[in-house]
C-alpha positions as CSV (number, residue, x, y, z in Angstrom):
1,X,13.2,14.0,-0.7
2,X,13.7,17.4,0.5
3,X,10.9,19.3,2.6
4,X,10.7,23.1,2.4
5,X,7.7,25.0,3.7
6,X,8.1,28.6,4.3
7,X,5.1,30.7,5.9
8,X,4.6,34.2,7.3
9,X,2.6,34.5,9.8
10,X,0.8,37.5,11.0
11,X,2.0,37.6,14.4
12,X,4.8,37.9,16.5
13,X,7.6,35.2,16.9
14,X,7.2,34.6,20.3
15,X,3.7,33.9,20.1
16,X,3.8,31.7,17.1
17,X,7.2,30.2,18.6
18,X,5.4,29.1,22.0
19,X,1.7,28.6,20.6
20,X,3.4,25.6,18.2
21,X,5.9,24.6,21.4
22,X,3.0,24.6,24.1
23,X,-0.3,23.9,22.4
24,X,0.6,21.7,19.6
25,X,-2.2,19.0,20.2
26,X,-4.5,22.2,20.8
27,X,-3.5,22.5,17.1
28,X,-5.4,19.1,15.4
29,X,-8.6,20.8,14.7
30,X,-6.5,22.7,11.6
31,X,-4.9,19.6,10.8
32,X,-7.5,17.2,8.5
33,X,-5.4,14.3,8.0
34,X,-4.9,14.2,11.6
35,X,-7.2,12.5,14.5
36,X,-5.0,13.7,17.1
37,X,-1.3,14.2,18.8
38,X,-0.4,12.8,22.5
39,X,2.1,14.9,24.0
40,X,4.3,11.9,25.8
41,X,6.9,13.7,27.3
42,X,8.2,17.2,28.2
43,X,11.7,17.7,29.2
44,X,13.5,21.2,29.9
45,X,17.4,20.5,30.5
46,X,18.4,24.1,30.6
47,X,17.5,27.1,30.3
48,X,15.4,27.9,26.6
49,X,15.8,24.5,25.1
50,X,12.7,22.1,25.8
51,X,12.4,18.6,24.3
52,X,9.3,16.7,23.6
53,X,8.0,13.4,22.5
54,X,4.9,14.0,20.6
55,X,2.5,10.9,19.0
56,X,1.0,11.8,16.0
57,X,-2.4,9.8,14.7
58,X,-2.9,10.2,10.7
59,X,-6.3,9.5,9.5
60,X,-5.5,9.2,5.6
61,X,-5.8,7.0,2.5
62,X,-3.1,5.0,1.5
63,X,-1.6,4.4,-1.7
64,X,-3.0,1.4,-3.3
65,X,0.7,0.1,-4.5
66,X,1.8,0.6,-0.5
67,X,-1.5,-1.2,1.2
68,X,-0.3,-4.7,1.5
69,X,3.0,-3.4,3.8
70,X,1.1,-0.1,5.3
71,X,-2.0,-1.1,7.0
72,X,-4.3,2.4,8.4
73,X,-3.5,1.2,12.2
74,X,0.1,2.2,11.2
75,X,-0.2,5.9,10.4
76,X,1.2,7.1,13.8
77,X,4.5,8.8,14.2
78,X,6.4,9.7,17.2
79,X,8.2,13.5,16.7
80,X,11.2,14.4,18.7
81,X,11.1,17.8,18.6
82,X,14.1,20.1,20.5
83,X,12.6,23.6,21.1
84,X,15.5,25.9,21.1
85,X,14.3,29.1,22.5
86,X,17.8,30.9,22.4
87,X,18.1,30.3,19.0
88,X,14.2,30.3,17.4
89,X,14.8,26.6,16.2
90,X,12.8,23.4,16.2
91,X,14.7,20.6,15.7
92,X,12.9,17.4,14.7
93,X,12.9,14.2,14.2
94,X,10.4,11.6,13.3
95,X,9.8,8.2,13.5
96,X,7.6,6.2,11.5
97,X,5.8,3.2,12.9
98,X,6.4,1.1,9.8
99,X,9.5,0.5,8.1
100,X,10.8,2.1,11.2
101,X,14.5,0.9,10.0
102,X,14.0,2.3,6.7
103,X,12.7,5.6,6.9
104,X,14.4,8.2,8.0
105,X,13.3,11.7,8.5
106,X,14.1,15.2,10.5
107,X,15.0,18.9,10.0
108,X,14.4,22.2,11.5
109,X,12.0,24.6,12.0
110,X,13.4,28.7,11.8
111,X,11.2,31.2,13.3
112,X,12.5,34.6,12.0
113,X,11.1,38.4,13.0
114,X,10.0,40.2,10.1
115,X,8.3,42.9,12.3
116,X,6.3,42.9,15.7
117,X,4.0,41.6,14.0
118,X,4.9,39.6,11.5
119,X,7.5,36.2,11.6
120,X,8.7,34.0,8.8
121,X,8.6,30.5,9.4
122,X,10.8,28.0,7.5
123,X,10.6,24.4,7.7
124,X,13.3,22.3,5.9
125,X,13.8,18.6,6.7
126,X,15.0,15.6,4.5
127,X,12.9,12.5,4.5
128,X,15.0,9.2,2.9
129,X,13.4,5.5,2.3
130,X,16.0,3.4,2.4
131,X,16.3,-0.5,1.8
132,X,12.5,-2.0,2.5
133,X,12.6,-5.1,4.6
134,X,11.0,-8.0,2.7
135,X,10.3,-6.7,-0.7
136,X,12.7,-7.8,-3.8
137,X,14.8,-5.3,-5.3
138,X,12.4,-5.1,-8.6
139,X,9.5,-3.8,-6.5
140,X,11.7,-1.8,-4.2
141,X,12.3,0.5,-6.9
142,X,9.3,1.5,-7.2
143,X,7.4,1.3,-3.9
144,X,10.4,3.4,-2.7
145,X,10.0,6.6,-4.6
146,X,5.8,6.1,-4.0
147,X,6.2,5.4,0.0
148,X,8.7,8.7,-0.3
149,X,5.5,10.6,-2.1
150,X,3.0,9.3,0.5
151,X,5.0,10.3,3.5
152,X,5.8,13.9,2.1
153,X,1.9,14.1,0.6
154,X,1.1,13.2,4.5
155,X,3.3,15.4,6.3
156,X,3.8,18.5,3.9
157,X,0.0,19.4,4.4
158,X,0.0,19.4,8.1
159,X,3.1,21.7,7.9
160,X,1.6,24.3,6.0
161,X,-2.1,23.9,7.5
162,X,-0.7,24.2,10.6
163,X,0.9,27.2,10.1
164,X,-2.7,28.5,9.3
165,X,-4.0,26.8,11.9
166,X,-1.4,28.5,14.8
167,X,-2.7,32.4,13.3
168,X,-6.5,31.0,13.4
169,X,-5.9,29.7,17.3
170,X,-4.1,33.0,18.6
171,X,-7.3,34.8,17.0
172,X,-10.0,32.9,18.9
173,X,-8.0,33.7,22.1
């Protein structure tokens, strides 16, 4: 399943660009389906690029046809995110704690300049179930496409209410 959120933002690139780089867990109070996000790492081999290991906590129901294989104290993800300052990217990847083998999902964030006051952001990413451990073929053909629509339905909204939520934390500074 494809992810594609574009959002302008009413302020400049570089401070949405570092406000989602360098106070992303300052960020959770926008985010509802979220309880919070550990920042586990921070790594900056070179100049402009900085790499981070974030923990994400999800506080959200789950599907009825997916609660006998995803139980609540498995909505975590870990994000490896590659901050490209050169290029105004993101790149990320996450990692699911359940059916860590079979889902895979990552993409891009693109901060463009509309103005000096003004930036587009894009998120694009690609998120893929593939074969689910332990569950017959049948089943699998189902519960794929509705753990697919869970994960998106999960992470979609903190992309977007994030993007809110970085123009409503530069205004209370």
């Amino acid at each position: 399943m494809q992810i594609n959120v574009p959002s302008v933002i009413g302020y400049s690139r570089e401070q949405v660009f570092s406000t989602y780089r360098d106070e992303l867990a300052d960020l959770v109070e926008y985010l509802p389906n979220i309880s919070k996000i550990d920042v586990v790492s921070r790594d900056e081999p070179s100049d402009g690029i900085i790499k981070f290991e974030n923990h994400w906590h999800a506080d959200a129901p789950i599907p009825k046809i997916a609660q006998k294989f995803i139980k609540p104290e498995m909505l975590k993800w870990i994000d490896y995110a590659t901050w490209d300052q050169n290029a105004w990217t993101c790149h990320w990847k996450i990692q699911t704690m359940f059916m860590t083998e079979a889902v895979s999902c990552e993409g891009v964030n693109t901060f463009e300049e509309k103005s000096d006051h003004e930036m587009l952001l894009i998120i694009k990413g690609d998120l893929t179930v593939n074969k689910i451990p332990g569950v017959p073929k049948l089943l699998a053909g189902t519960l794929k496409p509705a753990i697919e629509k869970f994960i998106i339905a999960l992470i979609t909204p903190n992309f977007q209410t994030i993007n809110r939520g970085i123009e409503k934390h530069l205004q209370s500074k």
